[in-house]
N, C-alpha and C positions, 0 to 999 in steps of 0.2 A: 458552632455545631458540636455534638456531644461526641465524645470519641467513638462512643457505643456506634455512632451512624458511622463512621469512619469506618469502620472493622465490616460495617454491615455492604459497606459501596467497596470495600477491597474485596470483597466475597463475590458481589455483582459482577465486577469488574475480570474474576479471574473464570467468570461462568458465563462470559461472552463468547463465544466461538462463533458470532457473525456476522461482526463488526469489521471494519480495517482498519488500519494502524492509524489514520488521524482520527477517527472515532473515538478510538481506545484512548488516546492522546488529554480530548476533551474531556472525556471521565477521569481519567489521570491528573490532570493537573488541577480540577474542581477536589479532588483526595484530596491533593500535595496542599491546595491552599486552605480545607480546611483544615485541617493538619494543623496547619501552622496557628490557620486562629484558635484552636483549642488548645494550646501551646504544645503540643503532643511530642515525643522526641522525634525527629524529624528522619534521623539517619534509619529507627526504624522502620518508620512509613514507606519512606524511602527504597529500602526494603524491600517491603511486602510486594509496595507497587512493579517492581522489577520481578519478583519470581509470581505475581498474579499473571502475569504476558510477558515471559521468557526469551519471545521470538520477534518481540518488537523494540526496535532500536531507540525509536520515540521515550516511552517509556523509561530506558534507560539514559535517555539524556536527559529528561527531564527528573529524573530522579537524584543524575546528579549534579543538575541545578537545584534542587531544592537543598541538599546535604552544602552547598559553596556557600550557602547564604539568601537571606529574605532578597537581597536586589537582586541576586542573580535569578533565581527563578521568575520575580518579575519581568527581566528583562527577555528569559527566557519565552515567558507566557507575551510578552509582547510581539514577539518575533514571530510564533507561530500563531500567530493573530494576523499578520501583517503578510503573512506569505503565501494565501492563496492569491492575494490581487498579483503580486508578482509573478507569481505561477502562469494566470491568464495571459496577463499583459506578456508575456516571452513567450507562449504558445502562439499566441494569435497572432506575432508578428511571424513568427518562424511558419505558418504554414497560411500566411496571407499568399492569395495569386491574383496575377491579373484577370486570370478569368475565373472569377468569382462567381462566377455561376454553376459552375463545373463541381456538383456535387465531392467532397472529400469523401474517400471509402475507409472507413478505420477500425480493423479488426482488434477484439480485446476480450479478456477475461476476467471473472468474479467480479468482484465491485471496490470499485476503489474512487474514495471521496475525492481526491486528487487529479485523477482520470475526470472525474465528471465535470470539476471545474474547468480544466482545460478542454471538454467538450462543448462546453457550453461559451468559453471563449471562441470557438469555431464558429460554434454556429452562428452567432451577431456575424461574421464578416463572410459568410459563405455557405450555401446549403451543404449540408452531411447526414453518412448513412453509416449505418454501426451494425457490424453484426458480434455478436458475443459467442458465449458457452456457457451452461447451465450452471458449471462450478459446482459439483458432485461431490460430497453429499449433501453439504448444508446449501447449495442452490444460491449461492448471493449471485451469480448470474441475474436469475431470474428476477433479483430485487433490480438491477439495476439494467435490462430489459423495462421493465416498468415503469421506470423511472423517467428513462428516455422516451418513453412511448409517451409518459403524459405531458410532455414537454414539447409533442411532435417532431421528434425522431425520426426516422425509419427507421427500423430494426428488425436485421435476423437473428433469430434463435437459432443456435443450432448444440446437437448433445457434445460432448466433452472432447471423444473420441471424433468427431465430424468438423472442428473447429476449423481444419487447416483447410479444406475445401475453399472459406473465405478468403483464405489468402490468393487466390486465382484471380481475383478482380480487387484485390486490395493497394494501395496507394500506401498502407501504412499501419503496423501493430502499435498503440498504446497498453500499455500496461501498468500496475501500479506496484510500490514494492511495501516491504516489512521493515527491509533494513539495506543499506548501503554498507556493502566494505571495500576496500581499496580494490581487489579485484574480479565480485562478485555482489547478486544482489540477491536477497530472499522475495518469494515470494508463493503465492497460490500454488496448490503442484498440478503440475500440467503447462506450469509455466516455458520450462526448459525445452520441451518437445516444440512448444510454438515458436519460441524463439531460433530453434533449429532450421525448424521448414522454414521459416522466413528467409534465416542468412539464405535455405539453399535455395530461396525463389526469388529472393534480390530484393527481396521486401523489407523497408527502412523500419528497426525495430527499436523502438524509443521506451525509457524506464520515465515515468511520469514522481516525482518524487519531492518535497521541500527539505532544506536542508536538515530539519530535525531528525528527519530517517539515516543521516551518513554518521558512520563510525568509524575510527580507528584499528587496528590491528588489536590491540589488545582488548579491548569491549566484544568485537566481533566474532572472540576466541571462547568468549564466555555467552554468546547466545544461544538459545536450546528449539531446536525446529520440534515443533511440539506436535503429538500424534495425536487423534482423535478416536473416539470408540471406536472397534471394530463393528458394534454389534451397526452404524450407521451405515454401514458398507453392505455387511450379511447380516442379518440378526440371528439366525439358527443353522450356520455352516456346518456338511459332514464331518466325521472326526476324522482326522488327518489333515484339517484344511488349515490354515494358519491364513487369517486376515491380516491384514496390513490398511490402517489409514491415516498415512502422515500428510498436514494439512497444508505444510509448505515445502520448500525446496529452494536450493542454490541454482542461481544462472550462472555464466560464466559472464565478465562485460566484454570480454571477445566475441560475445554475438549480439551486443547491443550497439545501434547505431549511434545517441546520444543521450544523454539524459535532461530531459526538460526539470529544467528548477526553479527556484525563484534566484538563485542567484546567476541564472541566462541558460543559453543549450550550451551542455557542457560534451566536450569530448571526452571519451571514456579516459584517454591519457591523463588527463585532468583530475579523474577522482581521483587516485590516493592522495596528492596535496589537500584535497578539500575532505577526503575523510580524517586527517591526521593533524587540522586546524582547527 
């Protein structure tokens, strides 16, 4: 592939704003590999690919998988090949019941490819209902409302602001993240507010995530929670108004119950050895 396309798919790639991070991941590592067959220099693909999605940790691991070496990034691309089936297979045991009939209730937001895998390992072992949030402005809510529905789901919508309502009948928050650090995880904003009501409603709040999303202290110092237009928020605000539309945001993992992985449910005490390996 011509480098020219290379330059053309790191430009696509940085002009995504509606994807999630294992999305971005798959466009990523199709760059990093053509990259390499074009012999390109690798460390600046490498690069680009990192400040095209500044707030995705994927990216940067696999960036610098590509920069250690051709095996490594193969092994790399192997691994997160191989990590959604483990992702299911540790959901579905961890929220198997014996009464399997007993609809699960699983509150969540924006859309995250990770989330839906482990939805979908739900569902084979036991009926479930999902209510979401629209995930304002750019509405990936709504992509993955849809998604569910055509899967037969049940699903409620409900607007951004009205989310924690479902937590009154919830058995359980999934969510998906950007990026793992030793004590905090990125993701959608709006995130932090649900994960609050939750601790304060006793509702078990789970980061859905494969291990490419965890990082170290020092990587996690260098991610940039990236903002989006204002005008997506207001397009023609009175003068004196100053918009704001940052697109992600830090949790704390003090208010996260577990994190479902491929490497098992882990306890929050658990991540910084596993972001710093």
């Amino acid at each position: 592939m011509a480098l020219v396309s290379v330059h053309e798919r790191l430009a696509s790639l940085a002009a995504n704003t509606t994807a999630g991070a294992a999305e971005l991941l798959t466009d990523a590592l199709d760059i990093l590999f053509a990259a390499r067959a074009a012999h390109a220099d690798m460390s600046a693909v490498a690069r680009a690919v990192r400040e095209a999605q500044p707030t995705m940790a994927p990216l940067w691991n696999a960036a610098a998988a590509a920069t250690e070496g051709s095996d490594r990034l193969d092994q790399f691309a192997e691994r997160v090949r191989r990590a959604p089936a483990a992702l299911a297979r540790f959901a579905a045991a961890h929220f198997a019941d014996d009464d399997s009939q007993r609809p699960l209730r699983i509150v969540t937001i924006s859309f995250s490819s990770s989330v839906v895998v482990v939805l979908d390992a739900i569902r084979a072992i036991r009926p479930l209902a999902v209510s979401c949030s629209e995930s304002h402005p750019a509405l990936e809510g709504r992509r993955l409302a849809a998604h569910l529905a055509a899967t037969a789901i049940p699903v409620t919508h409900f607007g951004d602001a009205a989310i924690g309502h479902a937590l009154l009948e919830a058995d359980a928050v999934l969510v998906g993240a950007d990026a793992i650090a030793p004590y905090w995880f990125l993701n959608k904003s709006g995130t932090r507010m649900l994960a609050a009501a939750a601790t304060q409603q006793g509702v078990p709040f789970y980061v859905v995530a494969t291990r490419d999303k965890f990082v170290g202290q020092a990587i996690s110092t260098r991610l940039v929670i990236r903002n989006g237009d204002p005008g997506e928020v207001w397009t023609e605000p009175p003068g004196g108004v100053d918009v704001r539309n940052p697109y992600f945001e830090s949790t704390p993992l003090d208010l996260v119950t577990a994190v479902i992985s491929d490497l098992g449910i882990l306890g929050t005490g658990m991540i910084p050895d596993v972001c710093e390996h």
